[in-house]
Structures are given as structure tokens and as C-alpha cells.
C-alpha positions as CSV (number, residue, x, y, z in Angstrom):
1,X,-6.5,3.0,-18.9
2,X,-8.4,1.3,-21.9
3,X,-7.7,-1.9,-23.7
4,X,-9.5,-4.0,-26.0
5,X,-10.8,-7.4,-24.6
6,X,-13.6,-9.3,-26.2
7,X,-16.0,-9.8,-22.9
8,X,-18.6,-12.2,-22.9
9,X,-21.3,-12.7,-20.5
10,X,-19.2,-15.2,-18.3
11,X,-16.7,-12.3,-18.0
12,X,-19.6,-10.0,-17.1
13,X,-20.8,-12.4,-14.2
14,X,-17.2,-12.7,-12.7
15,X,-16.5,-8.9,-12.9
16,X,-19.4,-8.5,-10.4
17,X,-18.4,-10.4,-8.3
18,X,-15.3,-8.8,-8.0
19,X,-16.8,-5.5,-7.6
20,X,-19.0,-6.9,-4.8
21,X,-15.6,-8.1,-3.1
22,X,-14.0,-4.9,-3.5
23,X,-16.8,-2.5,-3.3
24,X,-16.3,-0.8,-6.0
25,X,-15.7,-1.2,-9.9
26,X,-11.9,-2.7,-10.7
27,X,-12.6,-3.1,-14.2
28,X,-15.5,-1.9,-16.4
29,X,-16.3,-3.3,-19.5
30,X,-17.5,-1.2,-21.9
31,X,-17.6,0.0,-25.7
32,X,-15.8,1.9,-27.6
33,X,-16.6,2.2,-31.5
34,X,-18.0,-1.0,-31.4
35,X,-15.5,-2.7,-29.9
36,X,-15.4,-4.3,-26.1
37,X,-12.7,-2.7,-24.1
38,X,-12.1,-3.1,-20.8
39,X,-11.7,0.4,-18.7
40,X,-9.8,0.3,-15.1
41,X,-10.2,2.7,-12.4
42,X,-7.8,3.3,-9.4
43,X,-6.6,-0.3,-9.1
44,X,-3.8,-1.9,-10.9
45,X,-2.6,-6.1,-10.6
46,X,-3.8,-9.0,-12.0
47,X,-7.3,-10.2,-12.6
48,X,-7.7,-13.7,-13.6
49,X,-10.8,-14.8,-15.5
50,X,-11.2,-18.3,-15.5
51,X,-8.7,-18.9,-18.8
52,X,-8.1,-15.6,-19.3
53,X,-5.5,-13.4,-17.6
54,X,-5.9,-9.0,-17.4
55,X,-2.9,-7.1,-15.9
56,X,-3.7,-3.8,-15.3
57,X,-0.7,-1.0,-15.1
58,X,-1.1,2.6,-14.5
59,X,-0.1,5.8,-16.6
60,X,3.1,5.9,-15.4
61,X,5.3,4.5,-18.7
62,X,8.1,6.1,-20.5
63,X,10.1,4.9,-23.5
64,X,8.8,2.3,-26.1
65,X,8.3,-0.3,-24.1
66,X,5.1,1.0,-22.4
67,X,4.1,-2.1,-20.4
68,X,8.0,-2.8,-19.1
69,X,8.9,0.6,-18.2
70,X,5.3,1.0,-16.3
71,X,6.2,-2.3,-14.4
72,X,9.7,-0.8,-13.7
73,X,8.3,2.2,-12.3
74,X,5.7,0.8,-10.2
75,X,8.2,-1.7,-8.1
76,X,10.5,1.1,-7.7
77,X,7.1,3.3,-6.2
78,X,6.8,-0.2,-4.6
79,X,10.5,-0.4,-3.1
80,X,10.0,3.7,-2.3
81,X,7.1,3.3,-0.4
82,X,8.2,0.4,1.3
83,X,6.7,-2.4,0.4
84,X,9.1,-4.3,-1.7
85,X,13.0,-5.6,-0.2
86,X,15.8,-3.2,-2.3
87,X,16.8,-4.7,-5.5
88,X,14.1,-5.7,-6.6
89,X,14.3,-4.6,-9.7
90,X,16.6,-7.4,-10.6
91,X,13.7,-9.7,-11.4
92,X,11.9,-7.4,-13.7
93,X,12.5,-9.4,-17.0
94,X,10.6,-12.2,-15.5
95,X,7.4,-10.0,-16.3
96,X,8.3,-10.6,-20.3
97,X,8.1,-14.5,-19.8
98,X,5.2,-14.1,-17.8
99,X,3.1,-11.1,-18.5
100,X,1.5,-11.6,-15.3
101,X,2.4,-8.8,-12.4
102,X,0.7,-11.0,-9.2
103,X,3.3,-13.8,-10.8
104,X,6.4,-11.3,-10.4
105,X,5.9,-10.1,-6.8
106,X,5.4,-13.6,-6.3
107,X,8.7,-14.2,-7.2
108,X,9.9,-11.5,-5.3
109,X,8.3,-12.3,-2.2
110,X,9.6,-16.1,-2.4
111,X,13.0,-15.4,-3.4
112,X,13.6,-12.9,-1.0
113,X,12.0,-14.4,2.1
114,X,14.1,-17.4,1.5
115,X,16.9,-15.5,1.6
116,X,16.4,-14.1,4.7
117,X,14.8,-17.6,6.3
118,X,18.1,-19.5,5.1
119,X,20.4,-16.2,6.7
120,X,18.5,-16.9,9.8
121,X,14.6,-17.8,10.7
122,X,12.8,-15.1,12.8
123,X,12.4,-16.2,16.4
124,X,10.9,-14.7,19.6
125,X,9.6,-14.8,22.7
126,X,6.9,-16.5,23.2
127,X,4.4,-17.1,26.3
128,X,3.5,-20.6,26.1
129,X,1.0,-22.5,28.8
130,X,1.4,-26.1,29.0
131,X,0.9,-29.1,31.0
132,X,4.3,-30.3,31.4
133,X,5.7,-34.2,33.4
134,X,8.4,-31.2,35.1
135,X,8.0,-27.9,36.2
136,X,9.7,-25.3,33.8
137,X,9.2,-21.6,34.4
138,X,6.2,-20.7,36.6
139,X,4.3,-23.2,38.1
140,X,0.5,-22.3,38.0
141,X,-0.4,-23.5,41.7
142,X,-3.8,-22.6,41.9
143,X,-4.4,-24.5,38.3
144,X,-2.9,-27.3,39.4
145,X,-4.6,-27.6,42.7
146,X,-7.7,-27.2,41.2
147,X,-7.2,-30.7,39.5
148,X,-5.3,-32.8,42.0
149,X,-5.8,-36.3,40.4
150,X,-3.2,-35.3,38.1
151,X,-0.6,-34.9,40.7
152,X,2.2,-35.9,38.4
153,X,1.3,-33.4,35.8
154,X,2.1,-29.4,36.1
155,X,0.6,-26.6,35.0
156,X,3.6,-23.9,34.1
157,X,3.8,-20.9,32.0
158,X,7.2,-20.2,30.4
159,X,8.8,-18.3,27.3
160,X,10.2,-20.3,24.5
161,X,12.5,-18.4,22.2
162,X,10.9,-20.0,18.8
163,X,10.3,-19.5,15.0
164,X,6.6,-20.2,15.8
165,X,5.3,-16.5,16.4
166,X,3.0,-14.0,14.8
167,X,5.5,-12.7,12.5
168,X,6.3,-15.9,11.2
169,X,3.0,-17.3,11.3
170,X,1.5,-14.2,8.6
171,X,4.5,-15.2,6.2
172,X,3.9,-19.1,6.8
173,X,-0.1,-18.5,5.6
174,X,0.9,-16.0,2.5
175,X,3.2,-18.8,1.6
176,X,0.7,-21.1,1.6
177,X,-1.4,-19.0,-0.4
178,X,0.4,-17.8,-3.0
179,X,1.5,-21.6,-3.8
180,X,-2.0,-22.7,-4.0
181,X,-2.8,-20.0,-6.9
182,X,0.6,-19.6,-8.8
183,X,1.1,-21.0,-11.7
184,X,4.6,-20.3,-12.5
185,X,6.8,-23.1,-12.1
186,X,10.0,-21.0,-10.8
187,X,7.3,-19.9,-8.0
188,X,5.7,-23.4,-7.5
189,X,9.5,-24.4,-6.8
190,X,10.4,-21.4,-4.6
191,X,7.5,-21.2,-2.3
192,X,7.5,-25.3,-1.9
193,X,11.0,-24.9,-0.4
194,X,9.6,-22.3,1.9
195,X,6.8,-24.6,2.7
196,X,9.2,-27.4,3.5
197,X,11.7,-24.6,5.9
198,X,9.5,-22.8,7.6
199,X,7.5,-26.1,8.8
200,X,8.1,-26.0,12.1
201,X,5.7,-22.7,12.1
202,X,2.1,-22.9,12.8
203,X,-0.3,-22.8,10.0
204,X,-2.8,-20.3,10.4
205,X,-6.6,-22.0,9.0
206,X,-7.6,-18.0,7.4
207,X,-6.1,-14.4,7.9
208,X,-6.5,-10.9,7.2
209,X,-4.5,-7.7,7.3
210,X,-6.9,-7.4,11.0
211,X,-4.9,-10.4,12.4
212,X,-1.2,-8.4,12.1
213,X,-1.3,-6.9,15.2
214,X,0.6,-3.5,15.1
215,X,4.7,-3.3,16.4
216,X,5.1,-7.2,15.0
217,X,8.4,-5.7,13.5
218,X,10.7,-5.1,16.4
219,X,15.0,-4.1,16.4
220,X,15.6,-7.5,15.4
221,X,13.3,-8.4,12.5
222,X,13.4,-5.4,10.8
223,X,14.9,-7.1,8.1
224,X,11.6,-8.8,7.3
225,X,9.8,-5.6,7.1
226,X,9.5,-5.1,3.8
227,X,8.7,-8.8,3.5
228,X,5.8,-7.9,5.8
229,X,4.2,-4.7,3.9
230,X,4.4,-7.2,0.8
231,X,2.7,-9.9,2.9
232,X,0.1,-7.1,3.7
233,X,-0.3,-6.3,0.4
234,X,-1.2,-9.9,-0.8
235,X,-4.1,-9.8,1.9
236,X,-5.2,-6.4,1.3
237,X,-6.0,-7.3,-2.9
238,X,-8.5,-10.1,-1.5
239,X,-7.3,-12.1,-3.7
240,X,-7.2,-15.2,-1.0
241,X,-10.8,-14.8,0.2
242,X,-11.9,-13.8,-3.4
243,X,-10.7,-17.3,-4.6
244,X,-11.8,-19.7,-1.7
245,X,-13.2,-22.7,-3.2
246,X,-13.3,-21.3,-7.1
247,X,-10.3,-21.9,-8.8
248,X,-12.0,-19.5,-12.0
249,X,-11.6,-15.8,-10.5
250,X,-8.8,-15.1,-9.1
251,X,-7.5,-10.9,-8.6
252,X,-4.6,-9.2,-7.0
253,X,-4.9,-5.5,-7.2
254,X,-4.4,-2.7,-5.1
255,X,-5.2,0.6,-4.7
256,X,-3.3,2.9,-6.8
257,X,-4.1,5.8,-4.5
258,X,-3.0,4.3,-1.3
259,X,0.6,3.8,-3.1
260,X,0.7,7.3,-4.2
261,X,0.2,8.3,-1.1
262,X,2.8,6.4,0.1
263,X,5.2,6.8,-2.7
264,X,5.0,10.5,-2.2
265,X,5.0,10.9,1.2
266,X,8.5,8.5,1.5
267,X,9.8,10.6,-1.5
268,X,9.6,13.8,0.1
269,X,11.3,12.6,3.6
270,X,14.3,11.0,1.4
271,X,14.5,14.3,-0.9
272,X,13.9,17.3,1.7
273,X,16.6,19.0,1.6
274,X,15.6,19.5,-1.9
275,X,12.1,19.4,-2.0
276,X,11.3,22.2,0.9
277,X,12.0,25.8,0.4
278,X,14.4,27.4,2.3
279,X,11.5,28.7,4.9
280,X,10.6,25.0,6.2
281,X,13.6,23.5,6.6
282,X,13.0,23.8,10.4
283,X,10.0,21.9,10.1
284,X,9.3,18.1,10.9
285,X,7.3,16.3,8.6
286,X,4.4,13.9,9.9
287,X,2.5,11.4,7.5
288,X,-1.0,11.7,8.5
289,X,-0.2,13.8,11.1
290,X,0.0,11.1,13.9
291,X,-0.1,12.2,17.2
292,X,-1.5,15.8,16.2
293,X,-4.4,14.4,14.8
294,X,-8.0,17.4,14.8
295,X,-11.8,16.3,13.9
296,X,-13.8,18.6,12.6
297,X,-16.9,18.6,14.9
298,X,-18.0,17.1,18.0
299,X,-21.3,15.2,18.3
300,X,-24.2,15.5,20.9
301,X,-22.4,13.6,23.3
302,X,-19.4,15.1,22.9
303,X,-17.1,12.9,21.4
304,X,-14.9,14.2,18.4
305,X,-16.3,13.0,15.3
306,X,-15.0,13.1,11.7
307,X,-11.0,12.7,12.0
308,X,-8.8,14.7,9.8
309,X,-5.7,12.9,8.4
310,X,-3.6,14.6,5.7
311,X,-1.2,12.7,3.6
312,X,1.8,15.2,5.0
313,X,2.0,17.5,7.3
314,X,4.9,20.5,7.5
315,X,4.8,21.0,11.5
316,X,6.7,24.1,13.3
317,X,5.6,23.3,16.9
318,X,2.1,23.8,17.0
319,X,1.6,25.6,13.6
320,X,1.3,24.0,10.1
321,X,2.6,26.3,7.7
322,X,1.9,23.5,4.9
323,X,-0.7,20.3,4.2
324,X,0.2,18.2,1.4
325,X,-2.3,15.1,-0.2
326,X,-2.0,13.2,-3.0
327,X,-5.0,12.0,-5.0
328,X,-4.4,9.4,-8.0
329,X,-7.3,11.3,-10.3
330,X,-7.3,12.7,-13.5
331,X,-7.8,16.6,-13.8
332,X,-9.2,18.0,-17.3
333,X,-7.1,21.2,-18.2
334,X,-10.4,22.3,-19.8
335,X,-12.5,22.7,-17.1
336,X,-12.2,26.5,-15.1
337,X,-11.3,24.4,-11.8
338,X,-9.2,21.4,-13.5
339,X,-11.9,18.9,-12.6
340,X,-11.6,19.0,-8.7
341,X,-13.9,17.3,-7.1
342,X,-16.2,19.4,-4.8
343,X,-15.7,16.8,-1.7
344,X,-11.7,17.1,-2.6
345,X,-12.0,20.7,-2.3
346,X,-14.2,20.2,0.8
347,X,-12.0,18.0,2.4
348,X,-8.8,20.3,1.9
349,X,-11.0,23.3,3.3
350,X,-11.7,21.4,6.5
351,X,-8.0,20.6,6.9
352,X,-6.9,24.5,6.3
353,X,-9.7,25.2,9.2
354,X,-8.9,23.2,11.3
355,X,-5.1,23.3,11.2
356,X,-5.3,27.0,11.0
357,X,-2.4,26.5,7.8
358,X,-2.0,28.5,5.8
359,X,-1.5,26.4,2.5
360,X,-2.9,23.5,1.8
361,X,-1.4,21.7,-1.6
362,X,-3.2,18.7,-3.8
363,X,-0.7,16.6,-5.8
364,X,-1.9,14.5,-8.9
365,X,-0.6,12.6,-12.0
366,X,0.7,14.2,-14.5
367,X,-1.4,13.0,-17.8
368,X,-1.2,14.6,-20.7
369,X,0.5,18.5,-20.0
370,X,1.1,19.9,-16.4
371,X,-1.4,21.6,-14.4
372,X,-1.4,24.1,-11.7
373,X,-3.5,26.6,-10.6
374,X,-3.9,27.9,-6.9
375,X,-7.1,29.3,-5.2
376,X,-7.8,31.3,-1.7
377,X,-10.5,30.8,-0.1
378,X,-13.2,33.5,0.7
379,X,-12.5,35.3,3.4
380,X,-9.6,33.3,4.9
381,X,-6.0,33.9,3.9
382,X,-5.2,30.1,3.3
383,X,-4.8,29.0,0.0
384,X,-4.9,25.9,-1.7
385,X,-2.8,24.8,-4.5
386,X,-3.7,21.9,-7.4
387,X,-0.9,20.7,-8.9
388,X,0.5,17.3,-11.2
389,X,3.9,15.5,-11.1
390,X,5.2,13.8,-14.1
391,X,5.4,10.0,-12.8
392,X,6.3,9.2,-16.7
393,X,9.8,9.2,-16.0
394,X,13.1,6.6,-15.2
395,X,12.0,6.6,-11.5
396,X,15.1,4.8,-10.8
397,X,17.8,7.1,-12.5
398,X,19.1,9.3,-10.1
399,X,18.8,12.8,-12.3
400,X,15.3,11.7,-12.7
401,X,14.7,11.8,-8.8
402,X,16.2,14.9,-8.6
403,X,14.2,16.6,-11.0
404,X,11.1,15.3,-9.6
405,X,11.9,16.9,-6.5
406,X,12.9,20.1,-8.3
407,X,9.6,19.9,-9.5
408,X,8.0,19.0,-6.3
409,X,9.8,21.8,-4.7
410,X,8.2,24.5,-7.4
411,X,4.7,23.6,-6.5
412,X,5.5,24.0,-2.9
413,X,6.9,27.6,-3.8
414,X,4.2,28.3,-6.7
415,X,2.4,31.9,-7.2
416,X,0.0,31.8,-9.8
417,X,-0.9,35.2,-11.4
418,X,-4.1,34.8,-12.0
419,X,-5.9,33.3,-8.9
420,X,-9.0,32.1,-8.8
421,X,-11.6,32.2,-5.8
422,X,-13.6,29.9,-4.3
């Protein structure tokens, strides 16, 4: 995506500094018939430069309002995917007051954690170790013999069934956060109330996604799961270590890959029925194969090296009839092999090889017409199929999702006539 932005050499200095954060370009600035544009790559949010405020939506509009319907369907890939409470839709036409996308999952975020704070606070079990005037729980003997001149003190270990845990702890600190860098005054007034409710939780001095320990969610938070992918979300863009201490670049923006990944893969377990031929309905599906992960080699020592995970796996037992993964790239209907990338077709290879499957199938964007085009490898019997979905669609209509997985389900059944061979 391309838009016209007149850049100056302050702009210049803070864009590299965002690609130094993020390891890689988010923005380019560039040229184009003499003007400055600004081109985006694979991420989409909200950069901030000092005044000056760049949202960045992908390919993914329909109608005539490009920049609404875009924002529509990305929460609904959002809410899909998981990452965003259902119903959030509701709250799209704060986006027209605001123009700003970090400043509408803001507002989702606060609204609907308190929501679910006022409905009840999250609370657990916790193991707390205190020194205590009374003995409650378990009485640490040997610590407390170990320092007899405090006699009238104990040493005891107990579980407190408190708001003050992990779960609350990563909301308390994305609370905090997102006040300090809003600048929407609905959000300003939202997340202070959360501040003010959720004050008997402990606030964290820095976090990262590395500090949510995995199985945080249990049976009786899952309502705050979603709440908890957002929260994720927040510290994967960087945005809160991008900013510490400069209140003049700010950015929240996420990988567009990652969520078509996750978009798809959710899609197809909701749509099945539809999406699978006939054949596979036996089948289980496994994102990233987990638990029947390969590698492709084995070093010296002999420990497995380079780990194979595909977006989607069709399992029968031990046979994979079908690999699925989803790349957010452009193809070019022009060139003889749509503008696959060698290590893409590498990659896919290595997982027909190694799962012995016997199709292997690369999803993409539509942009522009559709594309499709399937090619078996030399001397194998596997095949590997390159196609595109049309994303530029009412994502949240129901006809619309079913003829998305019609159209899903015509890749996975696709012959081409003319094959190619690799």
C-alpha cells in the first residue's frame, strides 16, 4: 500500500528507528513521480511521528468507503482469529472521529475489560510466603528456627485466593500503558477507571509477551481470553518499549502475516464441513502440527535441528494427506511461477518430504484477479498448489463466509490442466 506523505528528514530519522526496533522496514519512504509517498510492507497500525499520525490498513477493502470497510474487515480477521472479545464491531464508527486504529482497539480493550472487571475481577490461587504475628497455612519450621530472636514472628506459606495474579497483573501493566500514550479522551476516561478498579493488583515496573507464562487462561478466566491475545498484541507491536522516555515516536503495528495465519487457520476449523472435500472429513486438523511436529535434519551431535511447522495440517493417524500455509505476499500473474519465492517453495518442499504428504497448498491475497496454478515436484508424486482468496469482501455477512469457504474448498479440490514442474 502507497500513500502520499510529504517526509522530511525528521521523518526519515524516526522511521529508522523504527525499523531498528522492529527489524525490518514498516514503512518506506519513497518517490513516486516526484512525489513522497510512503510504501508499507507486511505491517498494518498506527505509527505516530512526533505531530503527525500514519495508519496503515491492508488490501482487504470493499465498497466506497475503502478505509472503513478495510477497518471492518480487519477486526472481524481480529475477532476470527481470536484476538478481539465478539461484538466488537459495534465500536467501528469511532475510527471516523478518530482516524487512528491503535485509538479504536484501545477503546475496545478498555470498554470490554471493564466489563468483565465490574461482572467479576479475575482471582486465583496464589502461593504467598510471609512473615506473619500467627501462623496461617504451613508453618516454615526450619526458617523460623534459623532466626530465633524473632520468636513471635512466623514464617508460613499459604494460598490467598486474590485478584493480584499473573493474569491480572499483564492486564493491570497494558492498562497502564495504553493510558500513558492515548490521546483520546473517551480512552483517557475508560482506562483511568480501570486504573482506579483494578488497584488492588500489583503493578508490573516493564513486561513483555516473554513474561505471560503459557496456560494463564484456565476454566474459569476464559472469559478474559480474548482480552489476553489483545493484551498480547499491544506488547508484541513494541509500541511500549519503542516509546520509553520519547513522547515523539510512538507505533502499534503487527504483523499482517501472523494474522493471516491465524485468520485462516480459525476459518477453516469453523467452516469444515464446507471447506474439506468429502475425502478428509475423517481427518483432524492441527495448527502447526503440535504434538507431531518433524525437523528436517539432525546435526553432528545428534539433536534434531531445523523444525517444520505448517500453518495446518489435515492428519489421518500418522499420514498427512494435506499441508496448508498462508503467506500475506503479493504474486505477479505475469511471471511463469506467479512470483513464488524460491525459499517459499523450498520451505513447502521440505514439509512434503518430511511429512511424506501428498499435497502441500500455499494460500495468498487475492490482489488484483485470482491466481492458481499447481506444480509436482520432480520425481515425487506430491504436489504443491499456489493459490489466492478474495479477502475484499463483507467478512462479516454470512453469504460472504460461505462463499469464501466455497472458494477455499475449490483450491483444496483444484486440478490444473496445464502443470508445471519444478
Amino acid at each position: 500500500m502507497e500513500q502520499p506523505f510529504a517526509w522530511n528528514d525528521r521523518h526519515l530519522r524516526l522511521l529508522e528507528r523504527v525499523k531498528r526496533a522492529k527489524g525490518g522496514d514498516v514503512l518506506t519512504a519513497t518517490t513516486r513521480q516526484g512525489q513522497r509517498i510512503l510504501r508499507a510492507g507486511q505491517y498494518v497500525g498506527t505509527l505516530r511521528l512526533g505531530a503527525d499520525t500514519v495508519t496503515i490498513l491492508p488490501k482487504i477493502d470493499y465498497g466506497s468507503d475503502a478505509t472503513q470497510s478495510a477497518t471492518q474487515n480487519l477486526l472481524t480477521m481480529l475477532e476470527q482469529a481470536g484476538f478481539l472479545p465478539a461484538h466488537s464491531q459495534d465500536l467501528t464508527p469511532l475510527l471516523r472521529h478518530s482516524g487512528d486504529w491503535f485509538e479504536l482497539l484501545t477503546r475496545i480493550f478498555a470498554t470490554e475489560l471493564l466489563a468483565q472487571w465490574t461482572r467479576g475481577p479475575h482471582r486465583r490461587y496464589q502461593l504467598v510466603a510471609e512473615e506473619l504475628p500467627a501462623i496461617r497455612g504451613q508453618w516454615q519450621v526450619d526458617q523460623h528456627l534459623r532466626r530465633p530472636a524473632r520468636a513471635h514472628r512466623f514464617d508460613v506459606i499459604y494460598d490467598e485466593f486474590t485478584t493480584d495474579n499473573r493474569l491480572s497483573q499483564v492486564l493491570r501493566y497494558v492498562v497502564e500503558q495504553l493510558w500513558l500514550r492515548t490521546r483520546n479522551s473517551g480512552n483517557r476516561h475508560l482506562l483511568g477507571e480501570l486504573c482506579g478498579a483494578m488497584e488492588s493488583v500489583s503493578l508490573a515496573a516493564y513486561l513483555t509477551t516473554a513474561d505471560v507464562p503459557p496456560g494463564i487462561i484456565d476454566r474459569l478466566s476464559e472469559r478474559y481470553a480474548p482480552l489476553l491475545n489483545l493484551a498480547r498484541l499491544f506488547l508484541d507491536s513494541g509500541s511500549f518499549e519503542l516509546i520509553r522516555g520519547d513522547v515523539q515516536l510512538f507505533t502499534f503495528v503487527f504483523d499482517m502475516n501472523r494474522l493471516f495465519e491465524a485468520f485462516l487457520v480459525a476459518f477453516i476449523r469453523q467452516h469444515r464441513a464446507t471447506v474439506l472435500p468429502e475425502a478428509l472429513w475423517d481427518c483432524t486438523l492441527e495448527s502447526q502440527t503440535k504434538g507431531h511436529t518433524r525437523y528436517l535434519a539432525r546435526s553432528a551431535t545428534g539433536r534434531h535441528s531445523f523444525l517444520l511447522k505448517p500453518d495446518l495440517a489435515v492428519r489421518r493417524g500418522d499420514d498427512f494427506p494435506l499441508l496448508l500455509d498462508a503467506k500475506y505476499k503479493r504474486l505477479m500473474a505475469q511471471d511463469r511461477q506467479l512470483g513464488v519465492s524460491a525459499s517459499d517453495f523450498y520451505q513447502m518442499f521440505a514439509y512434503a518430504h518430511r511429512y511424506h504428504a501428498a499435497r502441500v497448498v500455499m494460500v495468498y491475497p487475492q490482489m488484483g484477479e485470482p491466481q492458481r496454478a499447481r506444480f509436482t515436484l520432480v520425481d515425487g508424486p506430491a504436489t504443491i498448489t499456489v493459490a489466492t482468496i478474495n479477502l475484499q469482501r463483507d467478512l462479516r455477512r454470512p453469504e460472504q463466509q460461505r462463499a469464501l469457504a466455497q472458494e477455499l474448498r475449490t483450491i483444496l479440490t483444484f486440478e490444473a490442466n496445464d502443470e508445471a514442474s519444478i
